[in-house]
N, C-alpha and C positions, 0 to 999 in steps of 0.2 A: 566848564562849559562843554554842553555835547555837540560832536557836526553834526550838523543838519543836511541832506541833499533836497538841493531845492527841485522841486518837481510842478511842474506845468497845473495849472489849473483843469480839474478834466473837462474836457471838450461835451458840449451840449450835442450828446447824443441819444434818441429813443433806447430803452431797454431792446435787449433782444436773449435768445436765452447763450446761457455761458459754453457755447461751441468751439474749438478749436483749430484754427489753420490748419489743414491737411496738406493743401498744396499750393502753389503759386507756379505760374507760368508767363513768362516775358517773350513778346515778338517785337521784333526787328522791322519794319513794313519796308518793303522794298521798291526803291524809288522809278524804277524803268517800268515797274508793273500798272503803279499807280500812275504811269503817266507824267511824273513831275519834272518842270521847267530844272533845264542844268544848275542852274540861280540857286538848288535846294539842295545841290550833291551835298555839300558841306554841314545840312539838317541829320539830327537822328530823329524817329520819328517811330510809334510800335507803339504796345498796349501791355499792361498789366495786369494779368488774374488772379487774385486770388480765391481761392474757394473754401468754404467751411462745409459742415454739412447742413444738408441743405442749399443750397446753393452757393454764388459765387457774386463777387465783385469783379468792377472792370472800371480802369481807368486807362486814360492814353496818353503819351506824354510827348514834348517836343523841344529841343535841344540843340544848340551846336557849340560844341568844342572846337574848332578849327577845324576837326579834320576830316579826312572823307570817311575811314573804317571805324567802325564802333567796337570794343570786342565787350561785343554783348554779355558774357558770361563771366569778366571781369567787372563791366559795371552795375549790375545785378549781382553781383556776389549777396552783397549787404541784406537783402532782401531773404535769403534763409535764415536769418535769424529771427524771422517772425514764423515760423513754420512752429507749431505746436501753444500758440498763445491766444489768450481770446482778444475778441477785436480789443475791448477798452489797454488787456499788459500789451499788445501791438502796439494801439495811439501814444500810449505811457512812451513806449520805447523808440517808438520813432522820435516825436519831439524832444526827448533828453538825448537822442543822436543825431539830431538835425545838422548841426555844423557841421560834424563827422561825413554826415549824409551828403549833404549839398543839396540848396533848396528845392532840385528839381527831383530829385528820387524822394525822396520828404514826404512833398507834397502827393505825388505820384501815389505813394505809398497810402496816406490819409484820405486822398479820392477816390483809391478803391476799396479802403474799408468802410467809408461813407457809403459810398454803390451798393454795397452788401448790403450796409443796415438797412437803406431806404426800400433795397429790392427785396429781404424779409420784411418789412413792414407793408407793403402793397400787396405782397402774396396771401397775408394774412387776412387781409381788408377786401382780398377780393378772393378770383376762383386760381386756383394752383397756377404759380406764376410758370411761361414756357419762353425758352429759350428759342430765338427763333432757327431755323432749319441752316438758315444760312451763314451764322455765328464760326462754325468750323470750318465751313469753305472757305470763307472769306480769306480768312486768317492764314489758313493752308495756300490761297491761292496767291495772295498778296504779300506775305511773309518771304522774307529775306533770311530770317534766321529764328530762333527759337529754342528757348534754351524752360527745362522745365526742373522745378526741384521740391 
């Protein structure tokens, strides 16, 4: 009898063409900037990008562990291990490390490669998709920490 490794059914996603991870970059959003009630010290809260060429995805996530400090670039580690795979060996890979993962990096990870597809497929459908102006500021201004790989 041969193992078998059982592997997730693939996920119903649009074709796109077979492009590769280049980069991912995680923020931190920092809570005294946005404003947020004391009640949220204990939230992590920040954004995910990744980018292929051509563009980029972007999801946000939100968490709390008990505690107040996050070390960002410990809990993103996990996430350079999709740096040089197309989106569908990414989705592959994240769901067969989901446990590993923990449901909220997981997912994180799957809704910004979802972001991607949808945002090549509306670029294509319509006139050259644009990033708006204030995507970097924001980020810059609001960001607490920032870790890029």
């Amino acid at each position: 009898m041969q193992n078998v490794l059982s592997v997730p059914a693939p996920l119903n996603i649009p074709a796109i063409p077979a492009t590769c991870i280049g980069s991912l970059e995680i923020y931190l959003y920092d809570h005294h900037c946005l404003s947020l009630p004391d009640s949220c010290m204990m939230l992590h809260c920040g954004l995910l990008r990744i980018s292929l060429a051509g563009g980029s995805g972007w999801a946000e996530y939100e968490f709390s562990d008990g505690q107040r400090r996050l070390d960002l670039v410990r809990w993103a580690s996990v996430f350079r291990r999709l740096k040089g795979l197309t989106v569908q060996q990414a989705l592959v890979y994240v769901e067969i490390h989901r446990q590993v993962w923990g449901h909220t990096r997981a997912q994180l990870a799957i809704e910004a490669l979802h972001n991607y597809t949808i945002r090549q497929n509306e670029a294509e459908d319509s006139a050259p998709f644009r990033q708006p102006l204030t995507e970097r500021q924001f980020l810059g201004d609001y960001a607490q920490a920032y870790y890029s790989f």
